[in-house]
BALOBA-1460 file (C-alpha; in Angstrom, 3 decimals):
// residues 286
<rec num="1" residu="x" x="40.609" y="-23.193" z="-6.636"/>
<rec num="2" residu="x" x="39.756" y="-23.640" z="-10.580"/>
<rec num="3" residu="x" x="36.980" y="-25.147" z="-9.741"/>
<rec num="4" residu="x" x="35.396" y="-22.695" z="-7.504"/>
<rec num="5" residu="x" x="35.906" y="-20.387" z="-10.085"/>
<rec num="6" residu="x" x="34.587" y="-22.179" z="-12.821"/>
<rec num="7" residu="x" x="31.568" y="-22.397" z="-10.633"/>
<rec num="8" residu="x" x="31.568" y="-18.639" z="-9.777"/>
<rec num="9" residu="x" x="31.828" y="-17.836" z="-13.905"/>
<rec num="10" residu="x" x="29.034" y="-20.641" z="-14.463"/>
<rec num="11" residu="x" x="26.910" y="-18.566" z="-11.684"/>
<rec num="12" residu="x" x="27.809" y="-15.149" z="-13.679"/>
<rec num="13" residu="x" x="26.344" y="-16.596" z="-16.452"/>
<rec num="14" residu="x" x="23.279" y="-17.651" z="-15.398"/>
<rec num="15" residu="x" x="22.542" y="-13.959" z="-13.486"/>
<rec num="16" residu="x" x="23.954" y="-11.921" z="-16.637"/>
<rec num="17" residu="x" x="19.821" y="-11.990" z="-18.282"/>
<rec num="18" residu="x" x="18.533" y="-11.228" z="-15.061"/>
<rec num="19" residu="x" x="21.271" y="-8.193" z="-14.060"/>
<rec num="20" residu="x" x="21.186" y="-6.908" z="-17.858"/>
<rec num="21" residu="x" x="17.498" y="-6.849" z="-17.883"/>
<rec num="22" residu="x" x="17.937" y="-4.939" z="-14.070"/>
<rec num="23" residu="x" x="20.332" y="-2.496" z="-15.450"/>
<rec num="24" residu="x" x="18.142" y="-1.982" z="-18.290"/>
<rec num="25" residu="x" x="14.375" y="-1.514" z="-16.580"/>
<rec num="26" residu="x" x="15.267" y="-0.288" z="-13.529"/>
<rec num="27" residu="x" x="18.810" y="0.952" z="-12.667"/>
<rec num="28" residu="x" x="19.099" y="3.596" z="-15.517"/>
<rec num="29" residu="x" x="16.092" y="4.447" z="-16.048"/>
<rec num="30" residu="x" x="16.607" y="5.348" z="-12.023"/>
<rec num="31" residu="x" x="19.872" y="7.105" z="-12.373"/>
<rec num="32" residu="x" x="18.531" y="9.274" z="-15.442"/>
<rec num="33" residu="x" x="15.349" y="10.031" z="-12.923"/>
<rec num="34" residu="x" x="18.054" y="11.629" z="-10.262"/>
<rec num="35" residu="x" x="19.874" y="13.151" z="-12.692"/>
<rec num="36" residu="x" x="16.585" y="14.667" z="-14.431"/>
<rec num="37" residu="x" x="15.681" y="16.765" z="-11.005"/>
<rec num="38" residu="x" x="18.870" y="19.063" z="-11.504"/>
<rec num="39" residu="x" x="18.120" y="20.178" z="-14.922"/>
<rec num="40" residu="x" x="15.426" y="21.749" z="-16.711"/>
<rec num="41" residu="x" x="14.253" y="22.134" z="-20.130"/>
<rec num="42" residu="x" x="12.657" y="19.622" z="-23.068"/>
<rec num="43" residu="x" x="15.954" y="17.489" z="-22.896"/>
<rec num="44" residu="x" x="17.385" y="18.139" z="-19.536"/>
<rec num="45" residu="x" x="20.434" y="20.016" z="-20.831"/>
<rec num="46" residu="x" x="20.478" y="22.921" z="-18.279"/>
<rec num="47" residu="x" x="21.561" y="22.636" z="-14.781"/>
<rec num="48" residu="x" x="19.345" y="24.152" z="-12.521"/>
<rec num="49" residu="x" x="21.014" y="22.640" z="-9.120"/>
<rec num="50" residu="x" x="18.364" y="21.888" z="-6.135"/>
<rec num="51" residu="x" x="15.374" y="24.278" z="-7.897"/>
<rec num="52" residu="x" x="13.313" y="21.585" z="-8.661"/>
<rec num="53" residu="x" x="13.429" y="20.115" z="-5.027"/>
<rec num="54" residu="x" x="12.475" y="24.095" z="-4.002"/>
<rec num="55" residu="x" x="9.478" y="24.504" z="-6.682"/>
<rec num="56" residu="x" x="7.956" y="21.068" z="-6.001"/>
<rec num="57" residu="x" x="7.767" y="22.409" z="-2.183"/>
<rec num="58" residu="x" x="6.323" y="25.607" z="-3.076"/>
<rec num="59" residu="x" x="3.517" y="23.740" z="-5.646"/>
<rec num="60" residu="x" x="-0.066" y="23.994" z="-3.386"/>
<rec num="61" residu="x" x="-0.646" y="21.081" z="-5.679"/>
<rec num="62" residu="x" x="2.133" y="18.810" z="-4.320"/>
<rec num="63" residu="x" x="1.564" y="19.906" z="-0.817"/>
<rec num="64" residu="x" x="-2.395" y="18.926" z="-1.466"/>
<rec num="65" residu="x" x="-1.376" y="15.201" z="-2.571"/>
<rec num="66" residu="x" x="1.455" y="14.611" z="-0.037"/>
<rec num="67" residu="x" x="-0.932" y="15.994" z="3.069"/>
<rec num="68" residu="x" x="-4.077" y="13.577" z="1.354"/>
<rec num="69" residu="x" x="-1.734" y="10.682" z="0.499"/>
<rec num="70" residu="x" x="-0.518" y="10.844" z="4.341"/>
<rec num="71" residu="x" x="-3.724" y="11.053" z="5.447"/>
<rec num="72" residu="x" x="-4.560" y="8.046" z="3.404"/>
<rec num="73" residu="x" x="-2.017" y="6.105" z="5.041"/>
<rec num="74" residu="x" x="-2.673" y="7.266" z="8.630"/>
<rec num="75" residu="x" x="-6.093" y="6.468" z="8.800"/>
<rec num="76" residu="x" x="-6.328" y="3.243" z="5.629"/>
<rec num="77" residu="x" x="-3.552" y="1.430" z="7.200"/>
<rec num="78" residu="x" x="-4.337" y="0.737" z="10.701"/>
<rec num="79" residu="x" x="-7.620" y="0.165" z="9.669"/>
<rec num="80" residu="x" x="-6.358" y="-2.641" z="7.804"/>
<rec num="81" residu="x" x="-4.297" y="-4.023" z="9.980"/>
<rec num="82" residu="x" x="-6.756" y="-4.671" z="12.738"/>
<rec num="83" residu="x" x="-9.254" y="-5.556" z="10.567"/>
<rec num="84" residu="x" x="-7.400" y="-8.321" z="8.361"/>
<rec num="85" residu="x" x="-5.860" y="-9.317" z="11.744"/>
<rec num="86" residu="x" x="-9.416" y="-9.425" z="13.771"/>
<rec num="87" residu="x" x="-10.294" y="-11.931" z="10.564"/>
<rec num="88" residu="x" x="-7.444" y="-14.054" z="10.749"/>
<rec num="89" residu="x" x="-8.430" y="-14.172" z="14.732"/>
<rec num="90" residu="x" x="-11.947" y="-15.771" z="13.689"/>
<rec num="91" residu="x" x="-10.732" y="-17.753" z="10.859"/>
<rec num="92" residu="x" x="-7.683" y="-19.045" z="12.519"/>
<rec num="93" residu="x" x="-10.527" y="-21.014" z="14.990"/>
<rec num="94" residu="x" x="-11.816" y="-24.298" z="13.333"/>
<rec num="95" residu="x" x="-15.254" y="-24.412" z="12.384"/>
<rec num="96" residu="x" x="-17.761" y="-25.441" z="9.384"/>
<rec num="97" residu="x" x="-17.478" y="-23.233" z="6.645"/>
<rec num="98" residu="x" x="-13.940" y="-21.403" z="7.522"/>
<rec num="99" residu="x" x="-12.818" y="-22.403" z="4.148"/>
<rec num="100" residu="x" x="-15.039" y="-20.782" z="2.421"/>
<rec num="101" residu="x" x="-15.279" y="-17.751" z="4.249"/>
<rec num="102" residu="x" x="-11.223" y="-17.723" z="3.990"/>
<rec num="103" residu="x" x="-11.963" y="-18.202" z="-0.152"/>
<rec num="104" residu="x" x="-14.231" y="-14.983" z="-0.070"/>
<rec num="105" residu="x" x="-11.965" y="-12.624" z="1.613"/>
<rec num="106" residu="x" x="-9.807" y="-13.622" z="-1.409"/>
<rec num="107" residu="x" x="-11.950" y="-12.635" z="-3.991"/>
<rec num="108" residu="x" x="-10.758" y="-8.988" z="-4.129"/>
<rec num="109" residu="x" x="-7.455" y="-10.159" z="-5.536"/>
<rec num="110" residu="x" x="-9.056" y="-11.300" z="-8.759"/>
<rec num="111" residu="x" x="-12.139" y="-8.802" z="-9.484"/>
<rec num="112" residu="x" x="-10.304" y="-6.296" z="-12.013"/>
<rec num="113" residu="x" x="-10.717" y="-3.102" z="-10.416"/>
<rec num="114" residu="x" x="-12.143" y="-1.250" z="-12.764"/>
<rec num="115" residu="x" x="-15.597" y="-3.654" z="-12.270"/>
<rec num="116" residu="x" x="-15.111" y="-2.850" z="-8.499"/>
<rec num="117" residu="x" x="-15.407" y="1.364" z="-9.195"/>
<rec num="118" residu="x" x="-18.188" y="0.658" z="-11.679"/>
<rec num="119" residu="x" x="-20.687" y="-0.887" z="-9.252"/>
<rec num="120" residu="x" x="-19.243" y="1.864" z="-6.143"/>
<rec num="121" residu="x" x="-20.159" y="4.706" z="-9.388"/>
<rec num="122" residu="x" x="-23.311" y="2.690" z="-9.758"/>
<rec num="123" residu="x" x="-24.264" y="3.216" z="-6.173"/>
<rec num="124" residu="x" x="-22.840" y="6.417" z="-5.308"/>
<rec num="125" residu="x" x="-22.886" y="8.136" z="-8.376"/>
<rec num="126" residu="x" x="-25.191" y="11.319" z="-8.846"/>
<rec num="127" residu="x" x="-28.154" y="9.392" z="-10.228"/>
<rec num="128" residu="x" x="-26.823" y="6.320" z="-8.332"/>
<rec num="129" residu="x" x="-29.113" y="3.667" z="-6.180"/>
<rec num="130" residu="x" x="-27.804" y="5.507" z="-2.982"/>
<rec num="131" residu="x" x="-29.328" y="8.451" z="-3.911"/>
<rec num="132" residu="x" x="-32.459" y="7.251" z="-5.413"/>
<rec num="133" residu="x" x="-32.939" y="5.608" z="-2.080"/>
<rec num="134" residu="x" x="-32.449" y="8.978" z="0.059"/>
<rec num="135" residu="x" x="-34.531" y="10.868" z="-2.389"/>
<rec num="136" residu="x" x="-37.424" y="7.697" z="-2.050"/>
<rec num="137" residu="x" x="-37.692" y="8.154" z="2.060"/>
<rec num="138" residu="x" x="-37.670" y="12.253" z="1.731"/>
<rec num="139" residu="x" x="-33.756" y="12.737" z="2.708"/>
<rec num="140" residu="x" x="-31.377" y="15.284" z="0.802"/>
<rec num="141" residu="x" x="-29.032" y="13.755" z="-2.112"/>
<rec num="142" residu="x" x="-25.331" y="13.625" z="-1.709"/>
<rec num="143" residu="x" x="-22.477" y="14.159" z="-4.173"/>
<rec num="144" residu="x" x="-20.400" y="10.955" z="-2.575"/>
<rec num="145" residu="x" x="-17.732" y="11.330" z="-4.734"/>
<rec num="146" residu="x" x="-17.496" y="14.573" z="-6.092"/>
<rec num="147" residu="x" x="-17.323" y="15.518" z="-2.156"/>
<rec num="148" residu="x" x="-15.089" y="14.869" z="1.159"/>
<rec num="149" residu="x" x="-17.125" y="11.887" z="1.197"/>
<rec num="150" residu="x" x="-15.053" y="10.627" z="-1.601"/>
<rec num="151" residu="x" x="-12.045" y="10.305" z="0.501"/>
<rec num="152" residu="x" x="-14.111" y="7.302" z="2.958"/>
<rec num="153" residu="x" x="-15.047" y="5.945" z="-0.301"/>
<rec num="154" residu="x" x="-11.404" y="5.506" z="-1.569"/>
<rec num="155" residu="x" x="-10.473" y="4.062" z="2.284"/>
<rec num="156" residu="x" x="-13.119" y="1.337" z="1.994"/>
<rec num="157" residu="x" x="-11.852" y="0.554" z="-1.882"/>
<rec num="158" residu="x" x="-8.337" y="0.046" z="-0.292"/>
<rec num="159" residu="x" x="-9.547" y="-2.091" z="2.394"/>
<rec num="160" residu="x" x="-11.986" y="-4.406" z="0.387"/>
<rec num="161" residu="x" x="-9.169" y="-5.106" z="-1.861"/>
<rec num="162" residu="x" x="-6.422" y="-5.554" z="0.314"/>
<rec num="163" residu="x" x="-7.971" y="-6.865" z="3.878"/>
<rec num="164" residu="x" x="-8.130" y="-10.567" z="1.915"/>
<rec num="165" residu="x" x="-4.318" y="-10.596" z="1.459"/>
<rec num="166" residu="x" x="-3.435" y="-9.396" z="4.522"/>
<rec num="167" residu="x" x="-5.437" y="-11.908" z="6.381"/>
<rec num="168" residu="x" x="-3.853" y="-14.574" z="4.826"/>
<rec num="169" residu="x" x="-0.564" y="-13.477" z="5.967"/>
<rec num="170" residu="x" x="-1.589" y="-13.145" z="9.627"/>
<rec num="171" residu="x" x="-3.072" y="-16.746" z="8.794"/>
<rec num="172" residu="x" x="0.332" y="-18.005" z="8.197"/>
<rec num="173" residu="x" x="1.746" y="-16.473" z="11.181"/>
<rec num="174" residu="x" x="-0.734" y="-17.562" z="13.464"/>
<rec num="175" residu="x" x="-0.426" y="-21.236" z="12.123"/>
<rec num="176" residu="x" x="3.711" y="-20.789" z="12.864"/>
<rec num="177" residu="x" x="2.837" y="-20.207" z="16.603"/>
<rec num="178" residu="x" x="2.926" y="-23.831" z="18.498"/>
<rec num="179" residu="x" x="-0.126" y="-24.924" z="19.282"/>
<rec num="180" residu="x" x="2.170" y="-26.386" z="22.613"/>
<rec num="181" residu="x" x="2.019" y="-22.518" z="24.192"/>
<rec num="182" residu="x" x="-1.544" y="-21.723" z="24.497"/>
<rec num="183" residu="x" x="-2.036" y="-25.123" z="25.760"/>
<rec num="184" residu="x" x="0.211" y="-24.755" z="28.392"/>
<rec num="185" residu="x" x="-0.728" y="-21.842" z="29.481"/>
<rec num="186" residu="x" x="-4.253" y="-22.748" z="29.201"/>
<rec num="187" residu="x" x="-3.381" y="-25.326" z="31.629"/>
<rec num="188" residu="x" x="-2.080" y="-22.967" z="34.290"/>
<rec num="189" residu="x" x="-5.294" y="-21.126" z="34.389"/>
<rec num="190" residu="x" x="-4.729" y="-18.456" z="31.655"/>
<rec num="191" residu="x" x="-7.756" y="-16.775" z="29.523"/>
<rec num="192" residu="x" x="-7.777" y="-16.707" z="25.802"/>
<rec num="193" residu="x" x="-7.065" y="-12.938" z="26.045"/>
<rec num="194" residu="x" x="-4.399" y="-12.952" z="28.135"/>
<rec num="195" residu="x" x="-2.734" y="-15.921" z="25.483"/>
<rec num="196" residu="x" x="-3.310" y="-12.904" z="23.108"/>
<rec num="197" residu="x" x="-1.713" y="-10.327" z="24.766"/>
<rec num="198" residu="x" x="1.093" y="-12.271" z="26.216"/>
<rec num="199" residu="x" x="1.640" y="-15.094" z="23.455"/>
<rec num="200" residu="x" x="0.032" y="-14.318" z="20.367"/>
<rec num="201" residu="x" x="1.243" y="-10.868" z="19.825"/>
<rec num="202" residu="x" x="4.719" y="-10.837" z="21.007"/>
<rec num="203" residu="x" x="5.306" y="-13.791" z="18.443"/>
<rec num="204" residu="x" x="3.846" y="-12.225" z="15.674"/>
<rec num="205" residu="x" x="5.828" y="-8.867" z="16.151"/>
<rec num="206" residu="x" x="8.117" y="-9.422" z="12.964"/>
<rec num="207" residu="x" x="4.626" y="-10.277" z="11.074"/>
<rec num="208" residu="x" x="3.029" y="-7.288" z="11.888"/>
<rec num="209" residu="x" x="6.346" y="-4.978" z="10.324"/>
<rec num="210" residu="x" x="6.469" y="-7.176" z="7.238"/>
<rec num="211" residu="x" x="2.455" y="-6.517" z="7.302"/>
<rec num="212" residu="x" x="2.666" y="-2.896" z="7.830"/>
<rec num="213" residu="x" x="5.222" y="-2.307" z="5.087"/>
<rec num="214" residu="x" x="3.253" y="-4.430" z="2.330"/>
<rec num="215" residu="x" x="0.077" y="-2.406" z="3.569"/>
<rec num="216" residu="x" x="2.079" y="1.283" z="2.990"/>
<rec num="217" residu="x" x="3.183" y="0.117" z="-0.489"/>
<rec num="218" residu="x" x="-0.463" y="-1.043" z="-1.408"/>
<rec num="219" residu="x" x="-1.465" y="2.415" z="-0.125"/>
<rec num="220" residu="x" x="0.839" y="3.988" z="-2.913"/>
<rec num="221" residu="x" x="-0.641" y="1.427" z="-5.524"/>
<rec num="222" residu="x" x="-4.275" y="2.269" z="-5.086"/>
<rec num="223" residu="x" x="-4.177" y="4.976" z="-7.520"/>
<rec num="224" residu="x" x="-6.033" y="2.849" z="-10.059"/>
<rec num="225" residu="x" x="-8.823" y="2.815" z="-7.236"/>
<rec num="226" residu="x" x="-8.536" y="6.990" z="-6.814"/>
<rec num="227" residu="x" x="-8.370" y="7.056" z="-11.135"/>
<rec num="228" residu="x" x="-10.730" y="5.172" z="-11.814"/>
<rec num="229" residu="x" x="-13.498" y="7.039" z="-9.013"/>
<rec num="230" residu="x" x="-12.637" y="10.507" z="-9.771"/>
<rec num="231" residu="x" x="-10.563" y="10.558" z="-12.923"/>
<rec num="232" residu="x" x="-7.364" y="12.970" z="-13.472"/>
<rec num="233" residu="x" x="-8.370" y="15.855" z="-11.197"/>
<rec num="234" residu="x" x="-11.017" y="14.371" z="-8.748"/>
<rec num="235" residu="x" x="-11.893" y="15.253" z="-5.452"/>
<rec num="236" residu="x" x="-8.817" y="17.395" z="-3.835"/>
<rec num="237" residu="x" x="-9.650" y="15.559" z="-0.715"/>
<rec num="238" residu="x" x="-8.574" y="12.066" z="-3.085"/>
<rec num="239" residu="x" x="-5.992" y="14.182" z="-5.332"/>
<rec num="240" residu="x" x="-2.648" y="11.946" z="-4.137"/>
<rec num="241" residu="x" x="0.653" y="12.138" z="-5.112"/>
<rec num="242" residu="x" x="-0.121" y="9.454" z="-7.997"/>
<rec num="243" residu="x" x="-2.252" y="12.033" z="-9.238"/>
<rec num="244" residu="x" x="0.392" y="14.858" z="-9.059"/>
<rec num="245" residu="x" x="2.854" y="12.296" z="-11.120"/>
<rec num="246" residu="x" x="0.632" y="11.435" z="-13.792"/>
<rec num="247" residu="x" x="-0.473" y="15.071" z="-14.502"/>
<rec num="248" residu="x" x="3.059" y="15.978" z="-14.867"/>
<rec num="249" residu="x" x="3.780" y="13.169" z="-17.133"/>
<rec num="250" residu="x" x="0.991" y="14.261" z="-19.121"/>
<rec num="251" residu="x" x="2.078" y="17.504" z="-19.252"/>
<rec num="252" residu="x" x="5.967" y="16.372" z="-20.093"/>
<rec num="253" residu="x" x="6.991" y="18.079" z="-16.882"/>
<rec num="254" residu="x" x="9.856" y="15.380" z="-16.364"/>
<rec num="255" residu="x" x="11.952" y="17.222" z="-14.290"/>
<rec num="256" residu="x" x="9.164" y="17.472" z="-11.624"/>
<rec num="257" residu="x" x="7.724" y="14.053" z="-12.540"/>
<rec num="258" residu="x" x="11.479" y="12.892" z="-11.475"/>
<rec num="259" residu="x" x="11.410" y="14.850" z="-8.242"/>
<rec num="260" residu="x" x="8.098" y="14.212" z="-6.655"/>
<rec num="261" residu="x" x="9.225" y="10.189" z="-7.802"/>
<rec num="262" residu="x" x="12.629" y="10.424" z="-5.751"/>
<rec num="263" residu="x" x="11.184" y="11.775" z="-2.584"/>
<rec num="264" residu="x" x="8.101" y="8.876" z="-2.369"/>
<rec num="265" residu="x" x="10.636" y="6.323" z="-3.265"/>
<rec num="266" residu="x" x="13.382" y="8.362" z="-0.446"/>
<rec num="267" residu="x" x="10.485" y="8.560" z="2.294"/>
<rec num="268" residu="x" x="9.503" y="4.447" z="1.486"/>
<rec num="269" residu="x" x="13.303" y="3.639" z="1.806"/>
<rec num="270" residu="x" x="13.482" y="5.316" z="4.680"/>
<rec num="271" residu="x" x="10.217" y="4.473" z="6.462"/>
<rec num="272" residu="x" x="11.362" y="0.486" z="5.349"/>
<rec num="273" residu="x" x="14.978" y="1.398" z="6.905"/>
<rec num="274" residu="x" x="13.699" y="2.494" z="9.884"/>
<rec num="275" residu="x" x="10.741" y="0.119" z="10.688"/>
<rec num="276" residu="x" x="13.655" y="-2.680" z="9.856"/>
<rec num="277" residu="x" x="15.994" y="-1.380" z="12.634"/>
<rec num="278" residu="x" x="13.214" y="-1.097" z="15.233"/>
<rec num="279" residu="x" x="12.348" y="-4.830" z="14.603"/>
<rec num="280" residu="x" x="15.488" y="-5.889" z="15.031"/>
<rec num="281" residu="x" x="16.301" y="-3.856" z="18.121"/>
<rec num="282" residu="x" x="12.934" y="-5.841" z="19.299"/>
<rec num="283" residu="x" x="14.147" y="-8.959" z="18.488"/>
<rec num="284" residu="x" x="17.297" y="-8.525" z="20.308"/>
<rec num="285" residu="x" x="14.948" y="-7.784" z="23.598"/>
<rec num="286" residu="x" x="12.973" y="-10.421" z="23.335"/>
């Protein structure tokens, strides 16, 4: 019995830099954000109850970003998905120059950003090589990303950087998969889509939720990709909720700042939550 608690104090010791650090960083500064959205004023001395929650609601600003950031997600997500997964499909299948076609899709992860919006600004910019091109064959101009067309724009940013990452996950999966099933049932007659349908996908279920969840919280990380294209107040069909946040920072509105931050991080618990139930209410079927 001394022993296992010699061990357990020896164990407490070695997490104590890693939980002080945790405490510091992250769990106070996150109890001090919850605490922030029921006061108001410069320090946050006056209790003001649930009025932030009911003025963040009212703001047409907030309402803008959470209805484009949604939209974002509906439409940039499963776009993703089956496009990173349709990859991993091809590149799953040996043959010469996989490799290499595997190393380009991972290029994304290491061009800084910033050099990715310059060349997009560079071709769809006002006096961009798009442009010069319609004006050449006698077609109108286009404002691409002071426009709705922005919004495609910032879609095809998110995918280009993340499709390479996803694909290698779906990579993985499909190399966990025993070779031994499509085999068999390749044996007994079956075609290669009916080894996806009934093989393929059902294993990868569990890959596809993990997937989907990295994909959502890339979603909420591409506001260096929105920033960078249309600056602090671009586009209102690219304003997202980053955008709301860092206005309000900039303006020192805390006690909003800290609201609008609780919900995302409240709606990405839950959405997390829930998508962890339903897989394992899946697993339990199959």
């Amino acid at each position: 019995m001394k022993l296992q608690k010699r061990y357990s104090l020896t164990g407490l010791c070695y997490t104590l830099p890693f939980l002080a650090g945790f405490a510091l960083l992250y769990l106070i500064p996150f109890l001090w954000s919850i605490q922030r959205t029921f006061t108001a004023g410069a320090g946050g001395t006056r209790f003001v109850g649930l009025w932030n929650y009911f003025d963040l609601f009212r703001s047409a600003a907030f309402r803008l970003a959470a209805g484009n950031t949604l939209r974002f997600i509906g439409i940039g997500v499963p776009l993703l998905m089956v496009l990173s997964f349709t990859l991993a499909l091809a590149l799953h299948r040996k043959f010469r120059g996989a490799s290499f076609f595997r190393s380009v899709f991972l290029l994304p992860l290491v061009i800084p950003v910033a050099a990715v919006v310059t060349v997009v600004q560079a071709f769809f910019g006002d006096g961009g090589s798009t442009n010069q091109l319609l004006e050449a064959i006698g077609l109108p101009v286009k404002s691409w990303i002071d426009s709705d067309l922005a919004f495609p724009l910032l879609i095809g940013l998110y995918i280009w950087k993340n499709c390479g990452y996803n694909m290698v996950l779906f990579l993985a999966a499909l190399s966990a998969i025993p070779q031994e099933y499509a085999d068999a049932a390749a044996c007994e007659g079956a075609s290669q889509s009916y080894i996806l349908r009934h093989i393929t996908l059902p294993l990868m279920v569990p890959n596809f939720f993990f997937v989907f969840v990295i994909s959502v919280i890339n979603a909420f990380k591409s506001f260096r990709e929105a920033y960078l294209l249309g600056g602090s107040m671009p586009h209102e069909s690219i304003y997202m909720l980053q955008h709301f946040m860092n206005n309000n920072f900039t303006n020192l509105n805390y006690p909003r700042l800290c609201t609008a931050a609780l919900l995302i991080f409240s709606v990405i618990f839950l959405l997390v939550l829930l998508l962890l139930r339903v897989k394992r209410k899946y697993e339990v079927v199959l």
